[in-house]
C-alpha positions as CSV (number, residue, x, y, z in Angstrom):
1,X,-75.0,4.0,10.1
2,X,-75.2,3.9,13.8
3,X,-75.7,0.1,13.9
4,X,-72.3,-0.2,12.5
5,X,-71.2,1.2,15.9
6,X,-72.9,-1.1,18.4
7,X,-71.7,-4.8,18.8
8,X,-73.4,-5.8,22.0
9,X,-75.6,-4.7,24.8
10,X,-74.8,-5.9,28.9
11,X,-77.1,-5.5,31.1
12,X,-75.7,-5.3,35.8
13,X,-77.7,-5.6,38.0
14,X,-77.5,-4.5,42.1
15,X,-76.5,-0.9,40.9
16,X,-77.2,2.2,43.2
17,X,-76.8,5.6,42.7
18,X,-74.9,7.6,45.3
19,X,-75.3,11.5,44.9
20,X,-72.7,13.3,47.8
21,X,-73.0,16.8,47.9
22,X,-69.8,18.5,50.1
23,X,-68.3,21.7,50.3
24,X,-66.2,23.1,47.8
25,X,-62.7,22.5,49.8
26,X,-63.2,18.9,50.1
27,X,-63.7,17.4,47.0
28,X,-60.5,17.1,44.9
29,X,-59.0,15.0,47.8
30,X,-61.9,12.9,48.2
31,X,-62.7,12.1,43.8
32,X,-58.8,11.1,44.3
33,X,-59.4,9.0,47.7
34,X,-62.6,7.3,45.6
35,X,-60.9,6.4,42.7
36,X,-57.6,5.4,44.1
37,X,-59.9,2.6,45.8
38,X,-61.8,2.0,42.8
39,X,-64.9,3.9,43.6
40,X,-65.1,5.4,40.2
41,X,-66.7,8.9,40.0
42,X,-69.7,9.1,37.4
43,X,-69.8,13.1,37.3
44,X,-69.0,16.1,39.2
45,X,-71.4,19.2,39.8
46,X,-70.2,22.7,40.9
47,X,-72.8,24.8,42.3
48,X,-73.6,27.6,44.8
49,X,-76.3,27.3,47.1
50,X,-76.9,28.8,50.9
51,X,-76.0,32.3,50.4
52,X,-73.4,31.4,47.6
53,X,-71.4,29.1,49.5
54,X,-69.7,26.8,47.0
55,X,-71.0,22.8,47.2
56,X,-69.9,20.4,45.0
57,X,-72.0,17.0,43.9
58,X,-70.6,13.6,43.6
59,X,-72.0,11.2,41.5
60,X,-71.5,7.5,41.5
61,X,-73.1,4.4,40.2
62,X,-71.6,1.2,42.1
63,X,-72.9,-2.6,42.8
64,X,-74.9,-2.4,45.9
65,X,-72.3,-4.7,47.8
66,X,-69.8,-1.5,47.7
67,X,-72.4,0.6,49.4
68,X,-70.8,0.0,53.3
69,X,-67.6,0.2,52.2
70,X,-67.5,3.5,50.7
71,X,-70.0,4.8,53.0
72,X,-67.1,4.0,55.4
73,X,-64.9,5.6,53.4
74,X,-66.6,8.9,53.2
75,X,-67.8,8.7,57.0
76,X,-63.7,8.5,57.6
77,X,-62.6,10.7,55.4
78,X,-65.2,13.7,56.0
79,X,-66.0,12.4,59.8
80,X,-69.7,13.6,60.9
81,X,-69.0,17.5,61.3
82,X,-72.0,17.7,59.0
83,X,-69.8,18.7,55.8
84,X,-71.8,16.8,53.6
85,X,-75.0,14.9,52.8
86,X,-74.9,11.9,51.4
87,X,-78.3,10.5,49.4
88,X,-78.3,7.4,48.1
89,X,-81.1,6.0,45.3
90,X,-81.5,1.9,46.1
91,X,-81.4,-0.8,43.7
92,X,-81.3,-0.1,39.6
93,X,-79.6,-1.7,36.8
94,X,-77.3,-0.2,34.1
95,X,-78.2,-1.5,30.5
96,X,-75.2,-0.4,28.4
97,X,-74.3,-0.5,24.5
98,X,-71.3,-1.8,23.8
99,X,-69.0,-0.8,20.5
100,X,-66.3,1.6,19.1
101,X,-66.9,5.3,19.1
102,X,-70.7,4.4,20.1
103,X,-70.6,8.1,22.3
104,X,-69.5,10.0,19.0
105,X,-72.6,9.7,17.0
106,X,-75.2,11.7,19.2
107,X,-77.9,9.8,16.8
108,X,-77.1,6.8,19.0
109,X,-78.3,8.3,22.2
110,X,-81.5,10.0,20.5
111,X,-82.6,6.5,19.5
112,X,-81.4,4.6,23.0
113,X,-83.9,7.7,24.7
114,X,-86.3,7.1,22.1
115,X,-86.3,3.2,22.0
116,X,-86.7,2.9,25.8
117,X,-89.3,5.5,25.8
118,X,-91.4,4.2,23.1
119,X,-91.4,1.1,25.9
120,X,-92.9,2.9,28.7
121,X,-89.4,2.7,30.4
122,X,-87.7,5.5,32.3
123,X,-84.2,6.2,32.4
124,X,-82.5,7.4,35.4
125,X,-79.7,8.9,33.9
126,X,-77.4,8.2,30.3
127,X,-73.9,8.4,30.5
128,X,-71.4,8.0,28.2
129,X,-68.0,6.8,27.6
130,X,-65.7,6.1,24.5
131,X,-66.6,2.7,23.7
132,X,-70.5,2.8,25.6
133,X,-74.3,4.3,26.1
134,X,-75.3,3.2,30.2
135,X,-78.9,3.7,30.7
136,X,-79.4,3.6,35.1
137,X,-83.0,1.6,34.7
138,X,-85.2,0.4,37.1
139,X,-84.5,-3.3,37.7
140,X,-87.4,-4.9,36.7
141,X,-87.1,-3.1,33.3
142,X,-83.5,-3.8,32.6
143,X,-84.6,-6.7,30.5
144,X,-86.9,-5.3,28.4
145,X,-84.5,-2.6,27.8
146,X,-82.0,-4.7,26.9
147,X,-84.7,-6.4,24.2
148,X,-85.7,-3.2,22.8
149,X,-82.2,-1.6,22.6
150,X,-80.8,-5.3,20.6
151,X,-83.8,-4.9,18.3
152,X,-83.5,-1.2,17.3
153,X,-80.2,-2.1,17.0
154,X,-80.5,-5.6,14.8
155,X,-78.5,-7.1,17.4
156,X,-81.5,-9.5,17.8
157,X,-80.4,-10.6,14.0
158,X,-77.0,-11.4,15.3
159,X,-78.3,-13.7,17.9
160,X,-80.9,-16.0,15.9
């Protein structure tokens, strides 16, 4: 049963969403540059646009305070020769279920979709990992998600 799976639920806030889009010869050096300065890299998009020239997309979720700093970091490494674009989504949170193998029962993520839709509330994007569910919210939902998600869950028993 998939609430055997989930312990708890966090919920950050001052989260933003970076989406970099740069040409195909650029981006192996620059995932490694991110991550070596802990910038981690949500996912990577291969795709061919302009009269098939390859482009590559960048995503990454980070606390808002990092923003500069890896701005700087891209600006330095990729300079302004126009190479790449850089859009960035402003503040969000990311409500996340915590607990082993959570990402291996896909009936986990139907229900997170369909708990936080059954609240009106839209999710940015769901990511996974071994051990969590992250749901990029808007902020002044994150808490109501975080509700919702202990209560389909029975965490909210756990708690009382």
């Amino acid at each position: 049963m998939e609430t055997d799976f989930v312990t708890h639920i966090t919920v950050e806030r001052s989260r933003a969403r970076i989406v970099l889009t740069v040409h195909e010869a650029h981006w192996a050096n620059l995932v490694e540059e991110l991550e070596a300065s802990d910038v981690p890299v949500d996912s990577i998009d291969l795709s061919y646009a302009h009269h098939q020239t390859p482009i590559v997309q960048l995503m990454l979720t980070l606390d808002t305070a990092e923003l500069a700093r890896v701005r700087m970091h891209i600006q330095a490494r990729l300079g302004d020769a126009g190479e790449y674009d850089f859009a960035q989504e402003g503040e969000l949170a990311l409500v996340s279920l915590i607990g082993h193998g959570v990402s291996s029962d896909l009936a986990i993520a139907d229900k997170v979709m369909a708990t936080l839709a059954a609240q009106g509330i839209g999710v940015r994007e769901l990511s996974t990992r071994e051990d969590s569910i992250a749901c990029l919210v808007a902020p002044e939902s994150a808490d109501r998600a975080a509700i919702a998600l202990q209560r389909a869950f029975g965490l909210h028993e756990q708690a009382a």
